[in-house]
N, C-alpha and C positions, 0 to 999 in steps of 0.2 A: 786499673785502667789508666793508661799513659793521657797524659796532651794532646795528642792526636787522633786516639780515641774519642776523646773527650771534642773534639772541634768534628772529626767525623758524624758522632751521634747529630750532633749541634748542629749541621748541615741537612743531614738527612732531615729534621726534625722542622728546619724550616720550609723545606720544601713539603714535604708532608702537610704541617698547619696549613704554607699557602693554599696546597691542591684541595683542601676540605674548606678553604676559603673561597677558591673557583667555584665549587660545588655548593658551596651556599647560594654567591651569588646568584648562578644560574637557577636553581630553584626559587631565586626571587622575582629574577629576571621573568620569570613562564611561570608567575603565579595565574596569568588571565590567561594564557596559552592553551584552548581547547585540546583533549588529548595527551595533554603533558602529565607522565607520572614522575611524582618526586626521586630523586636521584638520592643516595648516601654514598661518602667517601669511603673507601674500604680501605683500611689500615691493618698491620700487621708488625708484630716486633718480629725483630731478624737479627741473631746471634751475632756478634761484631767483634767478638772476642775472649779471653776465658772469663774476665771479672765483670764484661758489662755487654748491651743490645744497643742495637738501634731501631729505629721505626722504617718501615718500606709503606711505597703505595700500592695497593692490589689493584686499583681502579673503582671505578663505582658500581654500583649497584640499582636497579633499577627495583622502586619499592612499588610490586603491583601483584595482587591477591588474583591468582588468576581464576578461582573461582567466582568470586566475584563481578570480574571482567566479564564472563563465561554467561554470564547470568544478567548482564547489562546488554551483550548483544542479542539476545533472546530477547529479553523487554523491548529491547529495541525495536527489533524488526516487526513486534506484536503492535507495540503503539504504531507503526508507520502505516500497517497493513490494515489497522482498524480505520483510520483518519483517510486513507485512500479509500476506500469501500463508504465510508461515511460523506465523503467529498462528491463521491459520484452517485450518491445515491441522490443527492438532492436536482442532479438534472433528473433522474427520474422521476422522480417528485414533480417538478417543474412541469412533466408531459400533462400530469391526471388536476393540474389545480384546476379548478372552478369557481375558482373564486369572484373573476369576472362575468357571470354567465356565458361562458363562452365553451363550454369544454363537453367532452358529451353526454355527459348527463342533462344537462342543457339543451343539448340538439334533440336527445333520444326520448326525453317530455314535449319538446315541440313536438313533433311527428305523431306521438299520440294525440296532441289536442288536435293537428293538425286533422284526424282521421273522425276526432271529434266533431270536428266545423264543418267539413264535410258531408259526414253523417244529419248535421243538420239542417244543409242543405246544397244535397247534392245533385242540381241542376245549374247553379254556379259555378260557372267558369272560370274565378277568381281564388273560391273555394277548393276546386279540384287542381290549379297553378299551383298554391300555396302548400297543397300537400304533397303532392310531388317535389317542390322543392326542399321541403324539409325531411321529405324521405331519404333524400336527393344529399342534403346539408348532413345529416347522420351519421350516412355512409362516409362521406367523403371526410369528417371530424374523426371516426372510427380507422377509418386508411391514414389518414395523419397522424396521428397518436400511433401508428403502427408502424408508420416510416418514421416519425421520432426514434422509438425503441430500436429499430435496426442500424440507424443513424448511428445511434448511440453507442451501441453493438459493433461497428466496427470501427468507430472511433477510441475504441474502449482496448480494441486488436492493434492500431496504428500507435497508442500509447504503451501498450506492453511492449511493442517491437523495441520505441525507443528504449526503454528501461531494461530491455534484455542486452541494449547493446551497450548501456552504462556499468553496465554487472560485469559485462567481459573488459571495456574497457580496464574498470577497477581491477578485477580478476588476475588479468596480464601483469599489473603493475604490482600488486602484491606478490605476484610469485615471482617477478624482477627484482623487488629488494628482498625477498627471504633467497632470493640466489647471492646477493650482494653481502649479507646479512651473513651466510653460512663463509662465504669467503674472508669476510672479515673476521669472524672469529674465529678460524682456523689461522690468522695471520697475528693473533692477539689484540686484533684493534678493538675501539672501546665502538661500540656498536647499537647503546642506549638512545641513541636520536633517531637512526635509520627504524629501528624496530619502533619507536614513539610516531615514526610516519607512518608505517603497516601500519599502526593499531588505529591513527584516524582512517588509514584508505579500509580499515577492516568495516568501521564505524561508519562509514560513509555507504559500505555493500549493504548494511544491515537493515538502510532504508530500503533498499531493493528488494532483499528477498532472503529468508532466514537462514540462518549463519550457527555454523556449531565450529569450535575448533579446539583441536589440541594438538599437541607434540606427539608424531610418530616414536620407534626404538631409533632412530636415526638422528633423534633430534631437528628432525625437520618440521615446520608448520604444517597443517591440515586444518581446510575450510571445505566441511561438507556442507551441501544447501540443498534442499529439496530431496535428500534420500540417496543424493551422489555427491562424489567427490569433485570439487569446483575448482579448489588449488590443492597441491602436494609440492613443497619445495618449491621448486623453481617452473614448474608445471603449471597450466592451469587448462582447466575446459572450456568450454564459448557455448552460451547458450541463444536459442534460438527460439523465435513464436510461430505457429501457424496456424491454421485451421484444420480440426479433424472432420471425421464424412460425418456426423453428426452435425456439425456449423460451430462447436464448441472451440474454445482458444485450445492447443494443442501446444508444450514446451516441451521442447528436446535437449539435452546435455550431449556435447559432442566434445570426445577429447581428439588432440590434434591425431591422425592417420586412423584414428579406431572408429568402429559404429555410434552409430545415435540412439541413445533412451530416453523413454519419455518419461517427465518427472512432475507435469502437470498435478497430478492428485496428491503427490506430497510435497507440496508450498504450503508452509503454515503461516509465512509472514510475511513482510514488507511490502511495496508499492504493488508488485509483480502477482502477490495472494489475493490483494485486494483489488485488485482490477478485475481477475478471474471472478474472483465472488462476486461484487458490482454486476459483472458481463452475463456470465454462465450459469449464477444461482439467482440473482437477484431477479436482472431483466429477463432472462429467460421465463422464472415464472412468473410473470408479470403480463409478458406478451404470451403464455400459453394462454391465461386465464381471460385477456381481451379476444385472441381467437376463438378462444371458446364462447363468449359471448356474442362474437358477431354472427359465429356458427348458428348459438340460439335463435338469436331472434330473429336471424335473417331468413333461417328455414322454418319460423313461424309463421311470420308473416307471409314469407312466399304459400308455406300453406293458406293460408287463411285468404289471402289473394284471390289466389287458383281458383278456389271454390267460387267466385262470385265473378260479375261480370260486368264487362264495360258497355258503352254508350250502345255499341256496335252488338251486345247480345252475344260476346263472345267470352267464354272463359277461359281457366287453364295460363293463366298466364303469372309470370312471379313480376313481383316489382322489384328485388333485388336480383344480383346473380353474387350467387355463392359457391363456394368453392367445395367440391364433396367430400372432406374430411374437414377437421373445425383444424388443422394445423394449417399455417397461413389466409384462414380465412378472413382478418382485419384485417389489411395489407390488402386485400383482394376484393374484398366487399366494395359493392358501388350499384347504382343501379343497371336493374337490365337493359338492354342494349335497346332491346322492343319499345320500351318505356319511352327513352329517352325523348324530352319534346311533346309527349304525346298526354297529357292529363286527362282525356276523354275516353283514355283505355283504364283507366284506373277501377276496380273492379267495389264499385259500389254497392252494387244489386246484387240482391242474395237470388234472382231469378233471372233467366232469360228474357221473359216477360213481364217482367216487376216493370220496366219503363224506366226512366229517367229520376222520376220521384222517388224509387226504391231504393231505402237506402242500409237494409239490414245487414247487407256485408261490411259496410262501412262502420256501422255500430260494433260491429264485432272484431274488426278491425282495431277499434279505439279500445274494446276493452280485451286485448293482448296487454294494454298498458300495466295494467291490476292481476293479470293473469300470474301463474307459474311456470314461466316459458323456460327460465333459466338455470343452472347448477342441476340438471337433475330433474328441472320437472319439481323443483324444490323453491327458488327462490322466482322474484318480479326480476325484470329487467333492471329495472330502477334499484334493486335489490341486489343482484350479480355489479352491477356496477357501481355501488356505493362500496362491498366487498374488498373489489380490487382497489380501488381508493384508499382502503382502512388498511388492507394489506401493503402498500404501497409506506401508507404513515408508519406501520408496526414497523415496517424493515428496515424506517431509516430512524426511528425510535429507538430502535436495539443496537443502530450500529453510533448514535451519538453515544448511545450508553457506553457500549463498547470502548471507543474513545475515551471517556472518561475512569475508565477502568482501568486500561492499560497506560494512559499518561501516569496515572496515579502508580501505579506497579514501577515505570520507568524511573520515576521520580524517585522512588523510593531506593532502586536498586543506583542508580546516579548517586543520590547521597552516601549510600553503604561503599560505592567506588571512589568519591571526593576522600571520604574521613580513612579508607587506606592508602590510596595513593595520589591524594589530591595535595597543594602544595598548603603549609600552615603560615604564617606569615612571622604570628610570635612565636614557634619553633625553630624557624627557621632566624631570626632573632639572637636566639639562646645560642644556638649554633654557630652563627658567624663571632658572636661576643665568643665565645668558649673555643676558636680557633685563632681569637684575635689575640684572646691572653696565652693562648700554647706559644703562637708566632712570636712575640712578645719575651715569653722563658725564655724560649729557644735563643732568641736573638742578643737575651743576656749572658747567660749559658755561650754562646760564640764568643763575645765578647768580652766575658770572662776568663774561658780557656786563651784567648788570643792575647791579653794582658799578660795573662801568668806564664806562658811561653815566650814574650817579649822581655818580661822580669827576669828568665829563665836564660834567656840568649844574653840580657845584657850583664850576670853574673858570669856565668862562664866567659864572658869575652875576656883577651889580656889588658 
């Protein structure tokens, strides 16, 4: 190996340590850098001549397990989808507390004792006000809690919409830099930062709604979500929310010029899953089971009503108006129209001729309270609506749980992603000192060969 040789290696050699010196730096530089996976310098020897090599840069290397990765946006979107469904469940929650006496369980034991006082003396006109307004206060507590629920229901609609159009936002921009991303490496440029940005805007969809990806034979990206394909390359779909004939959230996948599918029943995760669940499983049975109790009682008592009779010696009449299927019947419940204002039609007397002092319908009335009016002809009033209460705590009991299940999983699969391609500090340490003593050779090695060539030039001079 000549002088020249020997100053060429020596060259290469610096440039080389420096470039695995940028390379450190930078991995020190985005040690706290969310998203960032550690880099390595790729080096390579390169024949330089028949007795000796040099070193070349290949570029770097981006250190990231992409199973792992794989397996972080799935926890991901699981812990997001749980914590949204958990979030919302506590307005539901919020509708059935009782904790004030205020809620209807509260109203629904007034109106019993209500029929009690009555009963005890039902020639009072104070007595017969007060039961009507608490028949009166029931309903309208039971229609409130019902418009909560729907409230809820389509505010529950108006937030998926935003989130569906985060998703596409993101969506677009991710298949903007895998277009940017494929052009870059077809031109050999180094393309480990662009691709470190997909992988947060990837991280960032994962809150939205579940996420699977891999590399087509094209080496292009693929992000399927919900059972379709969301991006391909430089592609991407746009998702939308609506309402199907059922009242349910409806989501459609629409790629640009081709038809719409609907991918609603396969969300397994992020904000978008748990809003549906919250909406369509949660509050929906929630509001069946209050309909179904307003249905009860309210066609109990209208029964039990009917049968007896007011001041006037007349029967046949309901003190509520209920709706004739128990679907929508909270929501609709309120008293009868006949009623309204009028407490001296309140159907006391078990006889047309019982008088004013009769007050056997009104007893029987009050013990509707104790009765088996509700689930079936199985539970009390008091009993169907402690129920939905209990069911109410269970559902947001299992989705804290939940939360905590899936933080722990995310946490878990986070760490397994930090310790492959998270940045090390004293690694990185060992690294810059061990490019600092190559730079170092090398630059002896220069400065050796360049003496002995200068010794070399000033012999041969004349």
């Amino acid at each position: 190996m000549g002088l020249n040789d020997i100053l060429s290696t020596a060259r290469d050699a610096l440039a080389a340590q420096q470039y695995g010196l940028g390379v450190a730096g930078q991995n020190v530089a985005n040690v706290s850098t969310p998203g960032y996976a550690r880099r390595e310098a790729l080096l390579s020897s390169e024949p330089l001549g028949p007795n000796g090599g040099t070193v070349k840069v290949d570029g770097t290397r981006q250190v990231v397990d992409q199973f792992t990765e794989r397996r972080l946006f799935a926890a991901s979107a699981q812990s997001s989808g749980a914590d949204q469904r958990s979030t919302d469940l506590a307005t539901v929650e919020s509708l059935f507390n009782d904790g004030q006496g205020t809620g209807i369980s509260s109203s629904l034991q007034a109106m019993f004792d209500s029929f009690s006082a009555l009963a005890a003396n039902p020639t009072d006109t104070t007595a017969r006000s007060t039961a009507l307004a608490k028949a009166d206060a029931f309903a309208q507590k039971v229609s409130d809690t019902a418009d909560g629920l729907a409230s809820f229901q389509t505010e529950e609609l108006d937030k998926a919409k935003g989130v569906a159009s985060e998703v596409n936002s993101k969506a677009a921009s991710i298949a903007e830099l895998s277009a940017r991303i494929t052009t870059a490496q077809s031109q050999g440029a180094d393309t480990a930062d662009l691709i470190d940005q997909r992988t947060q805007l990837i991280t960032g969809l994962t809150d939205l709604v579940d996420v699977h990806t891999f590399t087509d034979g094209q080496g292009q990206l693929v992000i399927q979500s919900a059972g379709t394909t969301l991006v391909e390359g430089g592609t991407s779909r746009q998702l939308s929310v609506g309402v199907a004939a059922d009242g349910t959230m409806q989501v459609l996948a629409t790629r640009p010029g081709g038809p719409s599918s609907e991918v609603t029943q396969n969300l397994t995760g992020g904000k978008l899953a748990g809003i549906r669940d919250a909406r369509d499983v949660d509050a929906k049975a929630v509001m069946d089971q209050l309909d179904q109790l307003a249905f009860d009682v309210g066609n109990a008592v209208n029964t039990q009503h009917a049968a007896g009779y007011g001041t006037d010696g007349v029967s046949g009449r309901n003190l509520f108006s209920v709706t004739a299927t128990a679907s929508g019947a909270a929501r609709s419940l309120s008293l009868d129209p006949n009623m309204v204002g009028h407490p001296e039609l309140l159907a006391a007397s078990g006889t047309a001729t019982g008088g004013a002092g009769d007050s056997t319908n009104a007893n029987a009335l009050a013990q509707l309270g104790d009765a088996h009016i509700a689930g079936g002809n199985t539970r009390t009033a008091i009993e169907a609506y402690s129920d939905i209460v209990g069911d109410v705590g269970l559902r947001k009991q299992a989705a804290d749980g939940d939360v905590k299940t899936r933080d722990a999983m995310k946490a878990q699969v986070s760490q397994m992603r930090e310790s492959a391609s998270g940045v090390n500090l004293d690694e990185e340490m060992i690294s810059l000192t061990k490019f600092q003593r190559a730079y170092e050779a090398s630059s002896k090695v220069l400065t050796t060969a360049d003496q002995m060539l200068g010794d070399l030039i000033n012999t041969l001079r004349p």
